[in-house]
C-alpha positions, 0 to 999 in steps of 0.5 A: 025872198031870203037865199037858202044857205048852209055854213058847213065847216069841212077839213081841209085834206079834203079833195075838191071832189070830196067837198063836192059830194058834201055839198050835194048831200047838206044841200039835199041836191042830187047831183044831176048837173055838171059843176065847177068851182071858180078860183078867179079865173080857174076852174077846178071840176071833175075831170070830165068836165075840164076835157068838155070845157077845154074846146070853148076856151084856154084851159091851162090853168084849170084842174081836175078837184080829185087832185085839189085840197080844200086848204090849197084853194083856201090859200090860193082864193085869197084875193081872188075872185070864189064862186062855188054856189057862193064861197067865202073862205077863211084861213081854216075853212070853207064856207058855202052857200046855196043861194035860192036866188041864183037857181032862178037865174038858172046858175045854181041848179044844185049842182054849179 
């Protein structure tokens, strides 16, 4: 079964959370999830989410996506561990996937 995937090329000014709603709407997703983007071992997420999370584990490390740009993590991620969906980046660009594949196993319900 081939994956389902986008390659969407956005500025990088862009906050985290930005690329976020993009993401929803080039997917055609709803945003009905919670969702984070995995930077080696941080995790950038809507502040919401950050509190949630912050009672299972060490979160300091970890940042809200409204005060993260897209060129911070495209500097940041090289070398580390991505997961957004499925990221690969490049000096100007991020690249996302959505892999039909990973929403079988229940880790991108369109919105992880």
């Amino acid at each position: 079964e081939p994956p389902i995937w986008r390659r969407i090329v956005v500025p990088t000014s862009w906050p985290m959370s930005t690329l976020h709603h993009y993401v929803q709407w080039v997917m055609g997703w709803q945003d009905t999830h919670a969702h984070e983007f995995r930077i080696g071992d941080q995790i950038i997420a809507p502040d919401w989410w950050l509190k949630e999370i912050s009672l299972d584990r060490d979160s300091g490390n970890d940042r809200d996506e409204r005060r993260v740009k897209v060129a911070t993590v495209v500097s940041e991620a090289a070398g580390a561990p991505t997961e957004c969906v499925g990221c690969a980046t490049t000096a100007r660009q991020l690249a996302i996937d959505g892999d039909e594949r990973l929403r079988s196993q229940g880790r991108g319900d369109r919105n992880n």
